[in-house]
N, C-alpha and C positions, 0 to 999 in steps of 0.2 A: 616521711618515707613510706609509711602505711598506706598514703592518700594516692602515692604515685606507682605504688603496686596496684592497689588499686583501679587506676583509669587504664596502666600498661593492660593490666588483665582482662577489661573491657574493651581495648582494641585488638587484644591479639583473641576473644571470644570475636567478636565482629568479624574479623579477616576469615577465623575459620567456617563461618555460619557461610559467609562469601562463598568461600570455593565450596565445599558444599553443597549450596545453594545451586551454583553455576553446571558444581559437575552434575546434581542429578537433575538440571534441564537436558544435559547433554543425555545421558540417560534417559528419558521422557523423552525427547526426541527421536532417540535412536528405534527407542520403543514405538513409536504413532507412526515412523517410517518402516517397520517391519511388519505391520498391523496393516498399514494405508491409513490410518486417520489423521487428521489434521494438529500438526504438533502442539497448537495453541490449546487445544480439547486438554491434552494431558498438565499445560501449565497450569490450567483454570483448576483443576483438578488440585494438583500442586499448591497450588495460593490457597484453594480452602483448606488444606490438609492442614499448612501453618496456623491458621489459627490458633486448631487446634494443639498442636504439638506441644508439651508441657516444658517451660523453660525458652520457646524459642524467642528470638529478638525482637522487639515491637519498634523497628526504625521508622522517623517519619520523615518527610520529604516536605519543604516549601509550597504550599498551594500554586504559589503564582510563578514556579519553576514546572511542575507539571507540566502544561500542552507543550511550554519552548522545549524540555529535555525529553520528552516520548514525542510527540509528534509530531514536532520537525525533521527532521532527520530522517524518519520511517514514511514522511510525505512526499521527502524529496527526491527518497530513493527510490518510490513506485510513479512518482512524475517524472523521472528522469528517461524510466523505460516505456513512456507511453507516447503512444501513435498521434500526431494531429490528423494526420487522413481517416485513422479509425475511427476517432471521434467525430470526426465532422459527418463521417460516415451514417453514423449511429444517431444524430445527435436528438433525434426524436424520442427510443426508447431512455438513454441515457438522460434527458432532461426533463421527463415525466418523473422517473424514478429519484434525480435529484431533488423536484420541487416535490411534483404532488406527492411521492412517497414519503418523505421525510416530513414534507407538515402534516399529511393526516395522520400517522403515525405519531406526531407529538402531540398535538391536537384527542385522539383516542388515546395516548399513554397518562394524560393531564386531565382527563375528564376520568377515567377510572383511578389512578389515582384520590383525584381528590373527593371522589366518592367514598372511597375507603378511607379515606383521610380526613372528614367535613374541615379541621380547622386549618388544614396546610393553604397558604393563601396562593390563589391562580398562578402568582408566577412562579412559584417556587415550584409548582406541578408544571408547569408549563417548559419549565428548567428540567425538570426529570424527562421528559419526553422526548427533547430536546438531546437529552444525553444518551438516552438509548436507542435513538432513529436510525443512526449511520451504520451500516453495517460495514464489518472489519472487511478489508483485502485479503490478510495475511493466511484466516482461516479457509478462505473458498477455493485461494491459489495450489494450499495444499493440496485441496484434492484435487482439483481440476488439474494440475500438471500429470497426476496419478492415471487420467481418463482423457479420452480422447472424446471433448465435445465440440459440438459444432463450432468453428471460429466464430462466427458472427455472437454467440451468446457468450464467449468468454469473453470476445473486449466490449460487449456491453455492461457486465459486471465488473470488467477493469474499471473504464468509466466511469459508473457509477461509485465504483469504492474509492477512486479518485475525488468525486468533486462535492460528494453527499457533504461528506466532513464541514465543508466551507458553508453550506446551508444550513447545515445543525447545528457547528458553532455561532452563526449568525443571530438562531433564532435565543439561542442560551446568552449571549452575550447580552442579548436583548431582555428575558426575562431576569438575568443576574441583575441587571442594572438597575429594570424596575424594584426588585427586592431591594438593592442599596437605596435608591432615592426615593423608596415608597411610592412615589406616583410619576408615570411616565406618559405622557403624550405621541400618536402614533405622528401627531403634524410635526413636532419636535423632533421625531427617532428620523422621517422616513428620510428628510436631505441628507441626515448624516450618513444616513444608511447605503444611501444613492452614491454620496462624494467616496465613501470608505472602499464600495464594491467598484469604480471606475478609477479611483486612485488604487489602489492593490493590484490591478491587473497593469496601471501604467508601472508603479512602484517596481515589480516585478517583472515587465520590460527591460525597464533601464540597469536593475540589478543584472539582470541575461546578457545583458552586452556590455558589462563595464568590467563586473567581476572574474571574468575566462580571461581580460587583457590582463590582469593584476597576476592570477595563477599563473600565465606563462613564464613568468619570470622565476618561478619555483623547477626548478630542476630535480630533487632530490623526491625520492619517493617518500619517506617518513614525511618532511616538510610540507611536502603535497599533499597528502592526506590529513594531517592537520588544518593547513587552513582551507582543507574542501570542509571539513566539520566545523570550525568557528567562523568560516562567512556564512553557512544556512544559520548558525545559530543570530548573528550579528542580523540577518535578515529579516528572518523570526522579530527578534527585540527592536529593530528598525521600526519594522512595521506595527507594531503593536503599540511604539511611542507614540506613533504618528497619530493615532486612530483607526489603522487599516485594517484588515483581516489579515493576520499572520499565515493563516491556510492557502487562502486563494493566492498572496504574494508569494510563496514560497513554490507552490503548483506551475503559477505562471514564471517563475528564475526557473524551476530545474525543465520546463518542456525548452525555455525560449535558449536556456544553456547545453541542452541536450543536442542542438540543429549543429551546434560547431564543434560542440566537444569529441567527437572521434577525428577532426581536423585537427585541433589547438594540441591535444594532449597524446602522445608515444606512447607504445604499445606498453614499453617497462614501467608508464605510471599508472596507465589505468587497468594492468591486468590487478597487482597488489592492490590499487583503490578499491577494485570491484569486490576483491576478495573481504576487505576489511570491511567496506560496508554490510556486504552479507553477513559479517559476524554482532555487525553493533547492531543493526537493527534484530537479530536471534536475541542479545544479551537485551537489550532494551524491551524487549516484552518478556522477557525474563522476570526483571526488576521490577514492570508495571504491574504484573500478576502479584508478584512474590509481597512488595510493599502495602498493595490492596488486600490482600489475603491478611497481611498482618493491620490493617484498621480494622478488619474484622471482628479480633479478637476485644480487644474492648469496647467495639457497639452492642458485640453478643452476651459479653456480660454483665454489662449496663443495665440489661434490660430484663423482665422478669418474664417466670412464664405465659403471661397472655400473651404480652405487649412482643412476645417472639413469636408465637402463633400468627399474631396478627399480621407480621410485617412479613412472615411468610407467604400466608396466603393472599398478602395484596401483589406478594412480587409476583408468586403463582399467577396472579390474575393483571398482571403488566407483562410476561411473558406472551401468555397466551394472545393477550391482547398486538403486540409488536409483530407475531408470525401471520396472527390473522388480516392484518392490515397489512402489511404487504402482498397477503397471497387475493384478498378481496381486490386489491388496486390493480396486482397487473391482471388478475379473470377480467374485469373491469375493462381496461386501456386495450386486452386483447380481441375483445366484444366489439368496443368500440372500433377500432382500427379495421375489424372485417365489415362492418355495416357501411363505413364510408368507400371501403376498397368495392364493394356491394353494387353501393350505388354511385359509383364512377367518380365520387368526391375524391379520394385521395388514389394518388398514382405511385406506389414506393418503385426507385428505382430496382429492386434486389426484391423477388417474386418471396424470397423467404425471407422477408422483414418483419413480418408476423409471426411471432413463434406457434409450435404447435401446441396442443391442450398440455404435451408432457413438458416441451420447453418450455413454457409456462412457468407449471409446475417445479421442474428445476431451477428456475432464475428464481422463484420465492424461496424454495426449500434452501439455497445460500444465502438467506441473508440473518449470519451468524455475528453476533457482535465481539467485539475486541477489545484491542490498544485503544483506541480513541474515547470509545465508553467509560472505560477506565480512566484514562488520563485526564478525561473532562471533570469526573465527578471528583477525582482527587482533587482537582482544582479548584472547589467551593471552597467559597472565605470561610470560617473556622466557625464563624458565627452564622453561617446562613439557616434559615427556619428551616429544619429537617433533616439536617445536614446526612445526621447519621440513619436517616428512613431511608434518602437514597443514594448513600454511601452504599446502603446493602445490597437496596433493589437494582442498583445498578451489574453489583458483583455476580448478582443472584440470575438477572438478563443475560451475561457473559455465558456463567457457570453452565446455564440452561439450554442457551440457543448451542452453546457451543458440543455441549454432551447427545442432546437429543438428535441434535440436524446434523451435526458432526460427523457424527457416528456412523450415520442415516443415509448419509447424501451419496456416499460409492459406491453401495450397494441400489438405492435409488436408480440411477445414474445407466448400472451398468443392467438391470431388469428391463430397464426402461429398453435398452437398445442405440442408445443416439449416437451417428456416426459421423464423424469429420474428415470431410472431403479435402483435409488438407492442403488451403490454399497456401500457405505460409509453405511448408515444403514445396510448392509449383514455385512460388517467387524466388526461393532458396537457389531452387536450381536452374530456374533462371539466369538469376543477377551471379553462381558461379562460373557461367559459360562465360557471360559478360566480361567479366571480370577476368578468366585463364586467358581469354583475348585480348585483353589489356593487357595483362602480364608478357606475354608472347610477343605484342608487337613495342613493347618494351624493350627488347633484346634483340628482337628481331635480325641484326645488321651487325650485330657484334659477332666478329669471322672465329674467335676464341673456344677451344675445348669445350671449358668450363661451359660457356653459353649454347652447346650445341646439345650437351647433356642436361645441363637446366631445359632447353626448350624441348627435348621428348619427351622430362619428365612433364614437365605441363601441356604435351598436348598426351600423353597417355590420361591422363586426370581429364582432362576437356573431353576425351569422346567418350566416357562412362561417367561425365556428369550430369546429364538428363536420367541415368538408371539408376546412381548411385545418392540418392539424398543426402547419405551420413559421409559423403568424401568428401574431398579437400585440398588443400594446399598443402603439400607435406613439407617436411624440415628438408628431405634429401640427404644425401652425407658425402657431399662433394664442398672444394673450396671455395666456395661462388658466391660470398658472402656480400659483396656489394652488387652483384648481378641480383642478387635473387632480391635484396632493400630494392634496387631499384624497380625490378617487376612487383613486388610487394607494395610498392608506393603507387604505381599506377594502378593496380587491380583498387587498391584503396579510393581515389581518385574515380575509378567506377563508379563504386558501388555508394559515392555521394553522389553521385548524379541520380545513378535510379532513384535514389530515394529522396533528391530535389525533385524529380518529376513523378516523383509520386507511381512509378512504373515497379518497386516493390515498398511492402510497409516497416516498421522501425521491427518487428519481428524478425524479418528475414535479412537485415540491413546487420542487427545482433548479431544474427548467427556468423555470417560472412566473416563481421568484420572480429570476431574471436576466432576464425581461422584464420583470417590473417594476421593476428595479434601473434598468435602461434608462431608461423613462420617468420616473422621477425624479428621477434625472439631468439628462434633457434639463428638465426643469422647473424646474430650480436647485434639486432637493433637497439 
């Protein structure tokens, strides 16, 4: 009986550490949104506070559960909202910053390391570089939604926080491995390497158009939401059986399921999905911070007083190292790019394809690490050489990038001056006119009350939607409930075309197509 108060007592301590836990991220959120700083600054914060807290919980989590429950889910919900026009657009800065930036950055985090380190063996350094290359999304987006910068540099940093991941886990996967079988062959790695990255991008094809026929047969919103979360997970673990990259597979289902998804899926299932998502991936870097915060606590008391000096000052000197290698790479790539535009070698179609000395500077000064960092280095086998050097120096790159440049970057940002000519708002209210004219000539013919008052309210809307960016399609409060679905269906119907023809981008395709989610809604869609 003693034994079973006992464990009761340790769950019902667990449950309340939980909420807790959850409400003061809620809190720490609400706080970095009052501030302007980026809300992941104040988790990081949070997770080191754990350590320290006397009594708190030391839960641990499955290594090789790590990348499938953080960073699937928070990969497929930032490839879901991302442009193929934009990228294809970009794909010059975006594919520098993927390759060259992330390998010399592991490459300099592996050589300083294991200078400070003489007996840590190459891969195991080459593993840590590897882990702290990629810089997070989650933290740049915050500010950046906060400020108004040039299009062109935010979806080059969507991009890249997009597709770095799949490069860095690549190269970890590959130094993990040689640590497991002691000696690897790069003639041995490189067909594997080749079949994994042209399999995961078929892989994740064929998941893009198999898996949206499956969902439509889901009607109920809880249901749907369910298995929108256990097919990316089933993906994930798909691909990872296979030999594939779980990232790159998972990147290529949510762009290739994103092209039909506002077709397949009613506006009642994806408003509540949209909603839910936004909350698990909040709680999921909640958890990632919170559980890493707590390995902290017993690396830090493992260890004495040198031996914590020591691993400070190498993290200090792996920080430093991670900022300056990206900011060395793009001065570099920006140098380069004006010598050949120079000398008539390169022709960019978009005169500002070049950023300037300050845009630059801003695309270095975000690249703040996160979830992924984190989720990677939870991820080392239990046994790997050093586990706990960069168990910390990982926490410690997070804690850092994210406090310093964090902090740093709005203020940056906003000294600096840099203005956004707001193309996404010209496409907005573009593809709205498009679209009140679809709607209009939807009803057009029907001689009905109902319809003659639905159609002034939509042409009142159409001639103050070139002034009006933030208007819309309103609810109305008339009974024209199937008049107004079926102009709501055809405005919809639009606004797939422009965005088949590439005539506006998945930005402004969003915006539309959540006022029209609105009005259908209100219509008992």
């Amino acid at each position: 009986m003693a034994q079973l108060k006992s464990v009761s007592g340790t769950i019902v301590s667990t449950f309340e550490w939980i909420i807790a836990l959850l409400l003061g991220a809620v809190a720490l959120s609400a706080l970095a949104r009052r501030i302007k700083v980026p809300y992941p600054t104040f988790l990081a914060i949070g997770g080191a506070l754990i350590a320290f807290v006397p009594n708190s919980p030391s839960w641990t989590l499955e290594p090789n559960l790590a990348l499938a429950l953080f960073v699937a889910p928070v990969l497929l919900d930032a490839a879901f909202d991302t442009s193929l026009r934009d990228l294809r657009n970009n794909w010059v800065p975006v594919s520098t910053l993927v390759v060259a930036a992330v390998g010399l950055t592991t490459v300099g985090v592996a050589y300083v390391a294991h200078r400070m380190m003489p007996d840590m063996p190459w891969a195991a350094a080459i593993a840590l570089g590897a882990i702290v290359a990629p810089p997070d999304a989650a933290a740049a987006v915050a500010i950046l939604s906060q400020v108004k910068l040039p299009h062109r540099m935010v979806k080059v940093l969507e991009g890249e926080s997009l597709l770095n991941d799949a490069s860095a886990l690549l190269i970890y996967r590959i130094a993990v491995g040689a640590v497991v079988m002691e000696h690897l062959k790069w003639s041995e790695v490189a067909p594997t390497i080749a079949l994994a990255l042209v399999g995961s991008v078929l892989a994740g094809l064929l998941a893009g158009r198999i898996i949206p026929l499956l969902m439509e047969r889901v009607k109920e919103a809880p249901s749907a939401i369910i298995v929108q979360f256990a097919t990316t997970f089933m993906v994930w673990i798909a691909a990872e059986h296979l030999g594939l990259s779980g990232i790159l597979t998972i990147v290529v289902y949510a762009i290739t399921m994103a092209r039909t998804a506002g077709a397949r899926m009613p506006a009642r299932l994806r408003v509540p999905s949209f909603a839910v998502w936004e909350t698990m991936v909040f709680v999921l870097n909640v958890l990632a911070f919170m559980l890493i915060g707590m390995q902290m606590r017993p690396i830090w008391t493992r260890l004495d007083a040198d031996v914590r000096w020591e691993y400070c000052a190498a993290a200090g000197w792996i920080l430093l190292t991670v900022v300056l290698v990206r900011l060395l790479w793009i001065t570099f790539y920006r140098t380069i790019l004006r010598v050949l535009i120079a000398h008539d070698i390169y022709h960019p179609k978009d005169p500002k394809a070049v950023a300037s000395p300050k845009g630059g500077l801003i695309i270095s000064w975000c690249g703040m690490r996160g979830l992924v960092t984190l989720a990677t280095a939870f991820a080392l086998p239990e046994n790997f050489p050093y586990r706990d050097f960069i168990v910390f120096v990982a926490f410690a790159v997070v804690l850092g990038s994210l406090v310093i440049q964090g902090l740093t970057l709005r203020p940056l940002i906003l000294a600096f001056g840099l203005k956004d000519d707001d193309p996404v708002g010209i496409e907005v209210a573009r593809a709205r006119t498009v679209a009140y004219r679809a709607a209009l000539d939807a009803i057009e013919d029907d001689p009905s009350e109902e319809a003659e008052i639905l159609r002034l309210e939509y042409r009142a809307v159409l001639m103050q939607a070139d002034d009006d960016p933030n208007g819309g399609i309103t609810s109305g409060e008339l009974p024209a409930d199937p008049l107004r679905r079926r102009a709501i269906e055809a405005a919809r119907k639009s606004i797939f075309d422009l965005r088949a023809t590439e005539v506006i981008g998945d930005d402004a395709f969003h915006r539309i197509e959540e006022e029209l989610d609105r009005a259908e809604l209100s219509a008992g869609g």
